[in-house]
C-alpha positions in Angstrom: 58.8 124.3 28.3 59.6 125.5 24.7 60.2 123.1 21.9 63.8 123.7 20.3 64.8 123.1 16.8 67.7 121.4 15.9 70.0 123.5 14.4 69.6 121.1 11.1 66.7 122.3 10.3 67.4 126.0 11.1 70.1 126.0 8.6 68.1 124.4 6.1 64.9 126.9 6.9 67.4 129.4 5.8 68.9 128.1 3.4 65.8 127.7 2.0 64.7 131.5 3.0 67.9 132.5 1.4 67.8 130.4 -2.0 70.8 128.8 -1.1 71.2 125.0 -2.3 73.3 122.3 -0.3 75.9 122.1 -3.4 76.4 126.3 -3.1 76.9 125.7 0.9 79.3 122.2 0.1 81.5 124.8 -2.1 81.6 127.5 0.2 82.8 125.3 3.0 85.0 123.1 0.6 83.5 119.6 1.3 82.0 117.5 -1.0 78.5 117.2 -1.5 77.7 114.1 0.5 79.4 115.3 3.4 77.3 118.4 3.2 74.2 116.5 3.1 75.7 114.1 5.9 76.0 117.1 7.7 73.1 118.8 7.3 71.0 115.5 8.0 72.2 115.2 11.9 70.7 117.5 14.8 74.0 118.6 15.8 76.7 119.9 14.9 80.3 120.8 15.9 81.0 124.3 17.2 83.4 125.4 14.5 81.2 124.0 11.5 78.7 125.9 13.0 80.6 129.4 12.7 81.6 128.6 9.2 78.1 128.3 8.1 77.1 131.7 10.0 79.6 133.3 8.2 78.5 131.7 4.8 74.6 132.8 5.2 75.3 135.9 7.1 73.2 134.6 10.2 74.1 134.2 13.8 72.8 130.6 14.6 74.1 130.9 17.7 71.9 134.1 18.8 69.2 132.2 17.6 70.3 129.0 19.6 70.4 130.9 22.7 67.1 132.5 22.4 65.2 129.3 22.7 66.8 128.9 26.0 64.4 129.3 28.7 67.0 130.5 31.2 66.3 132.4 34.6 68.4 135.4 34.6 66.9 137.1 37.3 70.1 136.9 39.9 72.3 137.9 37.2 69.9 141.5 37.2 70.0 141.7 41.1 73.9 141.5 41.0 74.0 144.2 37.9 71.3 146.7 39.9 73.6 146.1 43.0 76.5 146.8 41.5 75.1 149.9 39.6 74.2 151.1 43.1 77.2 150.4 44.5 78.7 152.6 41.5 76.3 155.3 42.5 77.3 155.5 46.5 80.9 155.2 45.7 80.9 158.3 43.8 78.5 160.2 46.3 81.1 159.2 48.8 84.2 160.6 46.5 82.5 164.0 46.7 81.8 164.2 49.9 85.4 163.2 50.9 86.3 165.9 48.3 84.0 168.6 49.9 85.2 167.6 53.6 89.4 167.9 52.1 88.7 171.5 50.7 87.0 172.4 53.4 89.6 172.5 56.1 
C-alpha cells in the first residue's frame, strides 16, 4: 500500500518550490503568524482552509490528495462501457423503428 503525505508537508514542499514564506501565506489568508505556523504544523486540515490555500499557491491539493488514493475503480468502468453500449443499441434501435415507420 502507498505511503501518503500529510497534506502539511505538501503545502510546505510547495511553498518551498514556490518561494513562498509562512508570513506571505499568514497575510494572504489574514491570520496571524502563529496561527499560520499552528496550522501548518498539524497533518490535517479543515476542508475550507484547504481551498483557501489552493487558491493562494495556484495548486489543487486536493487532485493531489486523491491521487495517492489507491482506489479500485474498475466497476465504476464496467457501468460507463455498459452504459456507452446501451447508448449505442438505443440509437440502432431509433433507426430501425424509423426505417420500419417510413416504410409502410
Amino acid at each position: 500500500m502507498k505511503k501518503h503525505r500529510p497534506i502539511n508537508e505538501l503545502i510546505h514542499l510547495e511553498m518551498k518550490k514556490q518561494g513562498f514564506r509562512c508570513p506571505d501565506l499568514a497575510r494572504r489568508l489574514h491570520l496571524s503568524n502563529s496561527s499560520t505556523y499552528y496550522l501548518l504544523s498539524r497533518p490535517t486540515i479543515q476542508i475550507d482552509r484547504l481551498w483557501e490555500i489552493c487558491e493562494v499557491l495556484q495548486i489543487n491539493f486536493f487532485h493531489i490528495l486523491s491521487n495517492q488514493l489507491q482506489i479500485d475503480n474498475s466497476e465504476q468502468l464496467f457501468i460507463d462501457e455498459e452504459k456507452e453500449a446501451l447508448k449505442a443499441e438505443n440509437k440502432t434501435l431509433k433507426e430501425v423503428i424509423k426505417l420500419l415507420g417510413s416504410g409502410s
